[in-house]
TORPA-4810 file (N, C-alpha, C, O; in nm, 3 decimals):
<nodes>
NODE_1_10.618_22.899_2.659_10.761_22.899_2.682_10.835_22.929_2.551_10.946_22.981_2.538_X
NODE_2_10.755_22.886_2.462_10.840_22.908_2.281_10.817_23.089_2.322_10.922_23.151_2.335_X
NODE_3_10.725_23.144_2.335_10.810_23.298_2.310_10.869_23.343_2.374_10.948_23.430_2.339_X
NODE_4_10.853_23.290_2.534_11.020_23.363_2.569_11.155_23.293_2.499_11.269_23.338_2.497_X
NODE_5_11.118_23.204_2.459_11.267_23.173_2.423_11.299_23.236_2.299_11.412_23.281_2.278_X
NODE_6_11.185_23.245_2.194_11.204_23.334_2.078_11.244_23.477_2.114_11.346_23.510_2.053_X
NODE_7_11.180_23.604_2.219_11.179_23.669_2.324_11.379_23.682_2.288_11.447_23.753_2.214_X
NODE_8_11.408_23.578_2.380_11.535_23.558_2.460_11.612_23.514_2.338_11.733_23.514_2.357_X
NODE_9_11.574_23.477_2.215_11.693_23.461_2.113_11.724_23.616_2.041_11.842_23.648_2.029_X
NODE_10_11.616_23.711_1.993_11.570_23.827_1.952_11.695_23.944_2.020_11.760_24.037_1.973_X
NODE_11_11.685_23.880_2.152_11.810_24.020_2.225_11.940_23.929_2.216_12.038_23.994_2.178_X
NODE_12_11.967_23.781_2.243_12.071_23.716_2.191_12.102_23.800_2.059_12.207_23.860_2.081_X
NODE_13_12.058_23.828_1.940_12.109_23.821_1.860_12.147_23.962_1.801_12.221_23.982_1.705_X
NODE_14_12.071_24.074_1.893_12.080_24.205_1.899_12.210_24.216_1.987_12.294_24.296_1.946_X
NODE_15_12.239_24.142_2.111_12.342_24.154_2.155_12.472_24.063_2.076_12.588_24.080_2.114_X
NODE_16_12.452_24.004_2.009_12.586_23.969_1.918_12.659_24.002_1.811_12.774_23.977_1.774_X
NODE_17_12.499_24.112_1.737_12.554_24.261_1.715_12.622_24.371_1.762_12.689_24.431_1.679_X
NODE_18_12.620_24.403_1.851_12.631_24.463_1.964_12.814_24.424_2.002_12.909_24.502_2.014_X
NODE_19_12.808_24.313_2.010_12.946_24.268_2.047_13.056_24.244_2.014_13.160_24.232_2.079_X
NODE_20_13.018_24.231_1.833_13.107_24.266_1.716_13.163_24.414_1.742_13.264_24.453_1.684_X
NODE_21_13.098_24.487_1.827_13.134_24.639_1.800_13.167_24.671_1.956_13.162_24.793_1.973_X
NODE_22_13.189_24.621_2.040_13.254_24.645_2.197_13.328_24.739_2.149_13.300_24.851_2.190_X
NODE_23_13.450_24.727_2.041_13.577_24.843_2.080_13.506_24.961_2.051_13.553_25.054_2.117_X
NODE_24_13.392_25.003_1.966_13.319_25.110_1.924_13.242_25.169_2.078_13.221_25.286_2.110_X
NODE_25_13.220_25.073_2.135_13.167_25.091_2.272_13.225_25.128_2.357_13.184_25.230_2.412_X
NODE_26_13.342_25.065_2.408_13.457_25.136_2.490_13.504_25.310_2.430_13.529_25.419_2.481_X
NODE_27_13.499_25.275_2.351_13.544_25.429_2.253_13.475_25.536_2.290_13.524_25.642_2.331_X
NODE_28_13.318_25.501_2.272_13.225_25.593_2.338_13.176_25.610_2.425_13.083_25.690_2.429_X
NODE_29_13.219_25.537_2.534_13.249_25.587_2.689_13.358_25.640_2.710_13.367_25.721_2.803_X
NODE_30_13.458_25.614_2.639_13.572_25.696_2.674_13.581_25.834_2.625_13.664_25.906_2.682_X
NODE_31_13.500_25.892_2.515_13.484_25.965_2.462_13.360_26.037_2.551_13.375_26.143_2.612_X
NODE_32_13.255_25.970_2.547_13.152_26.096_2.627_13.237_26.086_2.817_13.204_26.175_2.895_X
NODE_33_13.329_25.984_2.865_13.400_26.048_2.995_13.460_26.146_2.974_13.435_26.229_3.061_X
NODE_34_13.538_26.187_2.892_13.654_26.272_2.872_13.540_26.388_2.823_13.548_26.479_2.906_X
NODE_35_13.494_26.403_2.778_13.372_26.511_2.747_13.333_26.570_2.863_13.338_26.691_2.881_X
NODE_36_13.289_26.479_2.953_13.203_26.435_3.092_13.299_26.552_3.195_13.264_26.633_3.282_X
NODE_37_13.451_26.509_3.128_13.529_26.557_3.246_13.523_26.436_3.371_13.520_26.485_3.484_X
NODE_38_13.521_26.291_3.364_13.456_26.203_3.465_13.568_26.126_3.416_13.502_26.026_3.387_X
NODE_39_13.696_26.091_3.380_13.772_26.012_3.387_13.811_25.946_3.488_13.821_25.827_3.458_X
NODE_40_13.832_25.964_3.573_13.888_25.885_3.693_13.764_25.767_3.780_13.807_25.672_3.845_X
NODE_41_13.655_25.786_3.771_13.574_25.685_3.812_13.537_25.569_3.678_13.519_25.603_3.561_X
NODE_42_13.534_25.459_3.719_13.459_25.345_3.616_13.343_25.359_3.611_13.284_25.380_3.717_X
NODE_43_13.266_25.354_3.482_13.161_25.389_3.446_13.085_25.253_3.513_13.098_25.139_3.468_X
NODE_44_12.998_25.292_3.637_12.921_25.168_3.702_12.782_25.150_3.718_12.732_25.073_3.800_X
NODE_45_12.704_25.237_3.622_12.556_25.201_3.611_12.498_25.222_3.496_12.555_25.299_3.418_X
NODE_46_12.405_25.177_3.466_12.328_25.173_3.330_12.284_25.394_3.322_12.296_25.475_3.230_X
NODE_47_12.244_25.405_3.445_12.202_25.533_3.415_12.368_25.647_3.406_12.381_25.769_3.395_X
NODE_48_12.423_25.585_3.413_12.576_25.672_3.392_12.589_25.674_3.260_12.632_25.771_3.199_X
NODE_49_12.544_25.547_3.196_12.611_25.542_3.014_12.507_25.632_3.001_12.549_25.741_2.963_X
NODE_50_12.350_25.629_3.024_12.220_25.714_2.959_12.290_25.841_3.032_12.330_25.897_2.931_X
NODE_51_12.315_25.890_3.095_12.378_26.041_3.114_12.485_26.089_3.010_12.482_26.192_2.942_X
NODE_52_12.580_25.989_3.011_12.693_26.043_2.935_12.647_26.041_2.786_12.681_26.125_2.703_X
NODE_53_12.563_25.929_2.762_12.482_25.951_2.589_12.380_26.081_2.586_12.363_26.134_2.476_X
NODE_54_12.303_26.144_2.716_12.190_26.204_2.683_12.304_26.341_2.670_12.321_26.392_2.560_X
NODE_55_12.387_26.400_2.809_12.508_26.537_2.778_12.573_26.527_2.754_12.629_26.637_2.752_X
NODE_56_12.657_26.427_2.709_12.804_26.468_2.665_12.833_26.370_2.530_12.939_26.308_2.526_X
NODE_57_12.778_26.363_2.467_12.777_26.278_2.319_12.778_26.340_2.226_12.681_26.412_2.207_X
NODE_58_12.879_26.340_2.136_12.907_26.462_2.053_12.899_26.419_1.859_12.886_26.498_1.765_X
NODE_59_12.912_26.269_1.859_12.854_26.223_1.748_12.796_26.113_1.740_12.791_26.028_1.829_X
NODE_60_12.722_26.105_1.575_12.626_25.985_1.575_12.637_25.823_1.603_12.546_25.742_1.625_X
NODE_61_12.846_25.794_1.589_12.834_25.693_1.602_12.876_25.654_1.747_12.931_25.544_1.741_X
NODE_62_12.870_25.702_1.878_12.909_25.703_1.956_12.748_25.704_2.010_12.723_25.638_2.111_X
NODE_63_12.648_25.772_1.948_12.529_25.778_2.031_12.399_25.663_1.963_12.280_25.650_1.990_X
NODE_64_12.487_25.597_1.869_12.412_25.474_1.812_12.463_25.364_1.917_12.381_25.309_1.992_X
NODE_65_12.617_25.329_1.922_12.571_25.174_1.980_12.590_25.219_2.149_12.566_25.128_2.228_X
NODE_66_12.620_25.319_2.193_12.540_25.366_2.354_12.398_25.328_2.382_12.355_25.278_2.486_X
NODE_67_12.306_25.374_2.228_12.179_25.388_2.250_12.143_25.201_2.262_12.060_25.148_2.336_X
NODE_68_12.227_25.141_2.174_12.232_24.994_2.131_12.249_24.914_2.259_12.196_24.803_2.248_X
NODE_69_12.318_24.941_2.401_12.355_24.921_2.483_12.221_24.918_2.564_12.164_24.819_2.609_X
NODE_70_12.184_25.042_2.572_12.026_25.086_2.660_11.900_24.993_2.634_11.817_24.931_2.701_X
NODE_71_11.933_25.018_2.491_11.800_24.916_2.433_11.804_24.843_2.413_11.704_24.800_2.355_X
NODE_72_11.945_24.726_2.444_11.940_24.581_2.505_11.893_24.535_2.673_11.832_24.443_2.729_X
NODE_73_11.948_24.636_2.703_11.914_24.633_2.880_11.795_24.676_2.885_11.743_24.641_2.991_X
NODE_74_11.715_24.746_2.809_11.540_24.766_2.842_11.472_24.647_2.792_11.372_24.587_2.831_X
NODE_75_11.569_24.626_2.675_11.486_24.421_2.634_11.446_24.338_2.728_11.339_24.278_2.743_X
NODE_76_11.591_24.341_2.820_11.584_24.244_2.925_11.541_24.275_3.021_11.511_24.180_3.093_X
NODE_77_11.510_24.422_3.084_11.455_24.450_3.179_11.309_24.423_3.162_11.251_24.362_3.252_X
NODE_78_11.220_24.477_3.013_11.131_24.430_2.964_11.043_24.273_3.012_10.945_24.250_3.083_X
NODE_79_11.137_24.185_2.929_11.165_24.031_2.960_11.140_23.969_3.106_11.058_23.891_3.155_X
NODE_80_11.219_24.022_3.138_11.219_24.033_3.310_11.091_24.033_3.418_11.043_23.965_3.508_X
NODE_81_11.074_24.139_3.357_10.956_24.204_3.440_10.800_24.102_3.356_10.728_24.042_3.436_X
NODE_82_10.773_24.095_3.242_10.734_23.958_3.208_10.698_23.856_3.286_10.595_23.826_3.347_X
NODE_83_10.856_23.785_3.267_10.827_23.641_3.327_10.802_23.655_3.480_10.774_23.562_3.556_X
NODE_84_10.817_23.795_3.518_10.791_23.774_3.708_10.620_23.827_3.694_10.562_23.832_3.803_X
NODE_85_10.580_23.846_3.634_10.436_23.879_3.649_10.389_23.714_3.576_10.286_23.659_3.614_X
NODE_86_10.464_23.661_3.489_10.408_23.555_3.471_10.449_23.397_3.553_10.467_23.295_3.486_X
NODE_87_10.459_23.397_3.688_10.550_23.294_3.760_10.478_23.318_3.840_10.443_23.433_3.866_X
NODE_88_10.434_23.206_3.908_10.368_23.250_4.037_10.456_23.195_4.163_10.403_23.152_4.266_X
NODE_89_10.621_23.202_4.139_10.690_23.169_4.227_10.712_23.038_4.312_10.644_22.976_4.394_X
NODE_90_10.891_23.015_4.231_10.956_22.912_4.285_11.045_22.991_4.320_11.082_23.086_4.252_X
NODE_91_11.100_22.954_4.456_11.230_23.012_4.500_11.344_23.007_4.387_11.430_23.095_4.396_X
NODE_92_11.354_22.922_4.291_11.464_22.885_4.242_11.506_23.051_4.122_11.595_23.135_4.108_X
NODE_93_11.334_23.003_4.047_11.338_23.106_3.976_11.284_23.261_4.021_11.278_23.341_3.928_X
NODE_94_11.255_23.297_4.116_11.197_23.425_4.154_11.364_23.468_4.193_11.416_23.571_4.149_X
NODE_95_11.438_23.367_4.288_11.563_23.473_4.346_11.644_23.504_4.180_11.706_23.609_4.162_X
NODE_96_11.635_23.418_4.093_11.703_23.466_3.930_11.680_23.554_3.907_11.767_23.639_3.885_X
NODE_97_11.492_23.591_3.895_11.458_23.686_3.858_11.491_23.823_3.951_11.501_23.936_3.905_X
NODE_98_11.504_23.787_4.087_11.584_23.897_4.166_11.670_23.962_4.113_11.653_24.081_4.088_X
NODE_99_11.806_23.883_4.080_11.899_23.876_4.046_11.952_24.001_3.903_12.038_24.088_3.890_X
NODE_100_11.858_23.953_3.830_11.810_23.992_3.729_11.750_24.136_3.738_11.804_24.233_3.685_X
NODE_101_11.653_24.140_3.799_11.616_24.295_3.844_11.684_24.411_3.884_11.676_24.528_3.849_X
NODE_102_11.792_24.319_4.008_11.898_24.398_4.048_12.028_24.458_3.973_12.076_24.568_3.999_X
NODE_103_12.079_24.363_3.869_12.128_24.397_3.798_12.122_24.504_3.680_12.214_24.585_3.668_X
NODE_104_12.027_24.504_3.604_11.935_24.587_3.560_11.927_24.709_3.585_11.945_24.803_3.509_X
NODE_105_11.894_24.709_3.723_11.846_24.850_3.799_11.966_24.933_3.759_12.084_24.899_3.756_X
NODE_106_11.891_25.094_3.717_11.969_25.189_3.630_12.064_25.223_3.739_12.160_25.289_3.700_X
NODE_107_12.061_25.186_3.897_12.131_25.276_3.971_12.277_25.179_4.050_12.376_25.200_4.120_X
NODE_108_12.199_25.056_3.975_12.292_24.950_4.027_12.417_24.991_3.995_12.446_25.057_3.895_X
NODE_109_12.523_24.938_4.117_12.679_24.956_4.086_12.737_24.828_3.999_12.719_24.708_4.021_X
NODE_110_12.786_24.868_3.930_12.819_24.729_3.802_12.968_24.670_3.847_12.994_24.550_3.848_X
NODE_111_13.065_24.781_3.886_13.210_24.793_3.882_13.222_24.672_3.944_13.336_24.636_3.913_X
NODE_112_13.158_24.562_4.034_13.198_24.476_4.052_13.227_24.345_4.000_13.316_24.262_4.020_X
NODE_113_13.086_24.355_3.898_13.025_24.177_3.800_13.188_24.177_3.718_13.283_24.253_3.701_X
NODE_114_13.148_24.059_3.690_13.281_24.027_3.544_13.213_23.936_3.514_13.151_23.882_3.607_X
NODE_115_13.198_23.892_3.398_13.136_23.801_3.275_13.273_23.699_3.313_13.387_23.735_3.343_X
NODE_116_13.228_23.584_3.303_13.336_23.477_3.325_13.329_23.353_3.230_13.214_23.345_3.187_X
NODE_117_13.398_23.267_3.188_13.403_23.160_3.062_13.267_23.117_3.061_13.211_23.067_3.159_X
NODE_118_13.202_23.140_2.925_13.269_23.119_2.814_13.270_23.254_2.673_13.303_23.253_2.554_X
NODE_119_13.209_23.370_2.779_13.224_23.483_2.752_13.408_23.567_2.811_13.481_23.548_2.908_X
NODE_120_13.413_23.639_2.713_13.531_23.706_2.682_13.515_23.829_2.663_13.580_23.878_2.571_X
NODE_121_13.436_23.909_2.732_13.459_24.065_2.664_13.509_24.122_2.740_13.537_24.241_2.724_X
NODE_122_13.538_24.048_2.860_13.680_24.109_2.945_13.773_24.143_2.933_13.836_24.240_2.975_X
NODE_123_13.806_24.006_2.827_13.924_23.981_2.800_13.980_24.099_2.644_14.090_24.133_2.601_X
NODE_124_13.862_24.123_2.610_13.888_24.241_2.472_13.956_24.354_2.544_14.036_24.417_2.475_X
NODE_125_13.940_24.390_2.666_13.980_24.489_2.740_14.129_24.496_2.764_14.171_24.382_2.786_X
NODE_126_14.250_24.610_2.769_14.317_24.619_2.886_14.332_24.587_2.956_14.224_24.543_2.996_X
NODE_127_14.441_24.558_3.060_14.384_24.539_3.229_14.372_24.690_3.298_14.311_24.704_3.403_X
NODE_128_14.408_24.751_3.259_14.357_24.882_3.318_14.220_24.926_3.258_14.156_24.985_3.345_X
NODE_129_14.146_24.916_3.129_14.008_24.894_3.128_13.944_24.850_3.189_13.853_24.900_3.256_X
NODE_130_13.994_24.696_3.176_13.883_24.605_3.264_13.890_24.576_3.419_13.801_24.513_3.475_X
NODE_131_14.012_24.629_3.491_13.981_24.648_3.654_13.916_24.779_3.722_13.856_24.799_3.828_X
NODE_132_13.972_24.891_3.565_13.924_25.046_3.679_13.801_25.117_3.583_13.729_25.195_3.645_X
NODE_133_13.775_25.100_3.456_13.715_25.162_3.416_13.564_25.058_3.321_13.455_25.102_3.357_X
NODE_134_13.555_24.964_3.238_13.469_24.907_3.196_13.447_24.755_3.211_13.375_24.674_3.152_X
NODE_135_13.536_24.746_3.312_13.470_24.538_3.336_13.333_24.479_3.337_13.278_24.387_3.276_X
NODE_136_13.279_24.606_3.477_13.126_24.568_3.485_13.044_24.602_3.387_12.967_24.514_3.350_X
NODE_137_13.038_24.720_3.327_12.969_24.795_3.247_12.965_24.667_3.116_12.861_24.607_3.087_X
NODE_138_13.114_24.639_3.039_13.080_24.526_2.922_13.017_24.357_3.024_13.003_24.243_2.981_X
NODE_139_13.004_24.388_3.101_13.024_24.208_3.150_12.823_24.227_3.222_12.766_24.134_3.277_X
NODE_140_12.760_24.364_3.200_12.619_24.319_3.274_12.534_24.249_3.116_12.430_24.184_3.129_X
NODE_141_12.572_24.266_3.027_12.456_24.144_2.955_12.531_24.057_2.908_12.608_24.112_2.986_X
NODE_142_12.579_23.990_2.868_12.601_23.857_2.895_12.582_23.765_3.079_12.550_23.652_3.114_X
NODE_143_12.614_23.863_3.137_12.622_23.778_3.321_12.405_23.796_3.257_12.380_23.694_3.193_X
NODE_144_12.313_23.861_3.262_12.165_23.848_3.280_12.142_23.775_3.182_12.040_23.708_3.196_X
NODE_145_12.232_23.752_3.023_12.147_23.671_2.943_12.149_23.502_3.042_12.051_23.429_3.055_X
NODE_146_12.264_23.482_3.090_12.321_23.399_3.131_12.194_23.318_3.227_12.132_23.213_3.211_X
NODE_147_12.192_23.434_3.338_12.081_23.427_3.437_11.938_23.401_3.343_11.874_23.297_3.358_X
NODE_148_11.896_23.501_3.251_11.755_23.452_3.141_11.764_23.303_3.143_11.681_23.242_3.211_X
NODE_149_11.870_23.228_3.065_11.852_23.112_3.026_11.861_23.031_3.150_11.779_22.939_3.137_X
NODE_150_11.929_23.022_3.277_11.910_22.986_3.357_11.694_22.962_3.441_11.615_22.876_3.479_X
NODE_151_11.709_23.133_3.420_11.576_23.086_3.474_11.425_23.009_3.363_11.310_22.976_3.392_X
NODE_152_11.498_23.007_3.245_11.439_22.878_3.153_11.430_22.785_3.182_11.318_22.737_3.202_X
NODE_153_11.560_22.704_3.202_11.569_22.556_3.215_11.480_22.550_3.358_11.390_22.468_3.378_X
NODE_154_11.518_22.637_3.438_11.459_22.632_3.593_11.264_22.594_3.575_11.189_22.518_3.637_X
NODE_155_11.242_22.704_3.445_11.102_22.658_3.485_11.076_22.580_3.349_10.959_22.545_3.334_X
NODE_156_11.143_22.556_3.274_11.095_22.436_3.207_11.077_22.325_3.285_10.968_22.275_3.257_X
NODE_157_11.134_22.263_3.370_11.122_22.163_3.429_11.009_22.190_3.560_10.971_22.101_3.636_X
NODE_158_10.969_22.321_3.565_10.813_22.324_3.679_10.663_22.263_3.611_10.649_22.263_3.489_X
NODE_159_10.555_22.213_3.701_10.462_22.161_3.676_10.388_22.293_3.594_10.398_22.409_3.635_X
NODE_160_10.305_22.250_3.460_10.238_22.350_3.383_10.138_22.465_3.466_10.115_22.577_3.422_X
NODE_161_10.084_22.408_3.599_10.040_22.489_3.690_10.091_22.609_3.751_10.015_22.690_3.805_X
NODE_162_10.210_22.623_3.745_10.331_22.679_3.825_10.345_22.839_3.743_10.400_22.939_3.788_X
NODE_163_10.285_22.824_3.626_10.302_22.921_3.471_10.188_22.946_3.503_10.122_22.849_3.541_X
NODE_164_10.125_23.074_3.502_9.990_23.120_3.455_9.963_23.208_3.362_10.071_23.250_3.321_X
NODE_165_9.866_23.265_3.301_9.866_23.352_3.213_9.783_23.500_3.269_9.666_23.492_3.307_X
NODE_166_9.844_23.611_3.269_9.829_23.688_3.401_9.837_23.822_3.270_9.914_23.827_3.175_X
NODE_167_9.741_23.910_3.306_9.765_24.073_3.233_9.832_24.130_3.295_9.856_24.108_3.414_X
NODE_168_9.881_24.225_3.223_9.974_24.314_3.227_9.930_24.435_3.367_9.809_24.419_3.379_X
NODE_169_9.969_24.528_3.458_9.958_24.559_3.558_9.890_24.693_3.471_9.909_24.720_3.352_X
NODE_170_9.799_24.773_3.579_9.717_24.855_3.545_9.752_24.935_3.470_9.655_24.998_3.429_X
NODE_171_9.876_24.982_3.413_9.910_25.067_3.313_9.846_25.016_3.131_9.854_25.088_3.032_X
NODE_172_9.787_24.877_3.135_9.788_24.881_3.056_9.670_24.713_3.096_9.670_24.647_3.200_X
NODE_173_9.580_24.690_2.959_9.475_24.666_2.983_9.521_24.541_2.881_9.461_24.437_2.909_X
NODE_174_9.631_24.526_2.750_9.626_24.418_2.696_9.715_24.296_2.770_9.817_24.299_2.838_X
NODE_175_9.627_24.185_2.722_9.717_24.070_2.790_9.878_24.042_2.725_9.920_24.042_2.609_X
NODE_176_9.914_24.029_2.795_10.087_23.966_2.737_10.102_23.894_2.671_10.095_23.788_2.734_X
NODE_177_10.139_23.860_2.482_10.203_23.771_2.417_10.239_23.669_2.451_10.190_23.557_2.436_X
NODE_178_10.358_23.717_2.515_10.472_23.605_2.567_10.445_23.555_2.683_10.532_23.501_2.751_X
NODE_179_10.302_23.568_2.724_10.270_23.496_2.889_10.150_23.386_2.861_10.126_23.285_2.926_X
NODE_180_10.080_23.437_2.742_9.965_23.343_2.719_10.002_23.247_2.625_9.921_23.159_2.595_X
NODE_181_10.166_23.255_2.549_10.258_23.143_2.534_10.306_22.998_2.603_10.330_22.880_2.577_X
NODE_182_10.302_23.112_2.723_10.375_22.999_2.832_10.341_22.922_2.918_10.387_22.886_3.026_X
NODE_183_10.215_22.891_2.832_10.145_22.816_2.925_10.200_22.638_2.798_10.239_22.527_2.837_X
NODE_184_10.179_22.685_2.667_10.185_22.613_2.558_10.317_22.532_2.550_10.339_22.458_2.454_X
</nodes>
């Protein structure tokens, strides 16, 4: 359990980098939309920002913390996918990890989530930002770190049986770090 939580502090702290620089972020969605020619829709999936960073990104600092964005959400998708190969399922924590998956998913519609107290990057927004164009988009990692630590406490408190230590699925033959942790 110590490495997911080490795991889960590692993108905490990549994302609080990350969050010092939101207005740099809004900037460069607004910048690769208007590029895009895509102004009028809110940017609502992970694979919309990786489109607008892969064609329509026109400098380096606009395609650094885009890229910074992606490769927090592959942390956690990473993470994710982890602890569900390493759980051998409690309702409590498998529907989190649902949760979690779904969110994630590059095709998921975001425009709906909003990050709510004791997160604020809503609130950095406009109200015309944050109802029509980036509410969901800034508000999906903090709402999954949220859910991560949730499904912590959830299985900290399961019997040590409940945790197994399980390899990685046929793509790959080494055992998992952070699974033969969590038993400890």
């Amino acid at each position: 359990m110590n490495a997911v939580k080490k795991a889960l502090r590692n993108i905490e702290q990549n994302y609080k980098l990350f969050l010092q620089q939101q207005f740099t972020f809004v900037g460069a969605l607004q910048h690769t939309r208007e590029n895009a020619h895509d102004t009028i829709r809110p940017v609502a999936s992970i694979s919309q920002v990786q489109s607008y960073m892969d064609h329509h990104c026109n400098n380096s600092t606009d395609r650094r913390i885009l890229n910074m964005f992606l490769n927090i959400c592959s942390d956690l998708s990473e993470l994710c996918h982890k602890l569900e190969t390493a759980h051998s399922g409690n309702d409590v924590t498998s529907s989190i990890l649902e949760k979690c998956k779904l969110l994630l998913s590059h095709s998921n519609d975001l425009s709906a989530i909003r990050a709510t107290y004791p997160h604020d990057v809503v609130n950095h927004l406009s109200c015309d930002e944050a109802r029509n164009h980036y509410g969901g988009v800034v508000s999906l990692i903090p709402v999954v770190l949220d859910c991560m630590k949730e499904w912590v406490n959830h299985a900290e408190k399961l019997p040590q049986h409940a945790l197994r230590n399980v390899l990685t699925p046929t793509h790959s033959s080494e055992p998992l770090t952070v699974l033969s942790e969590l038993e400890t």
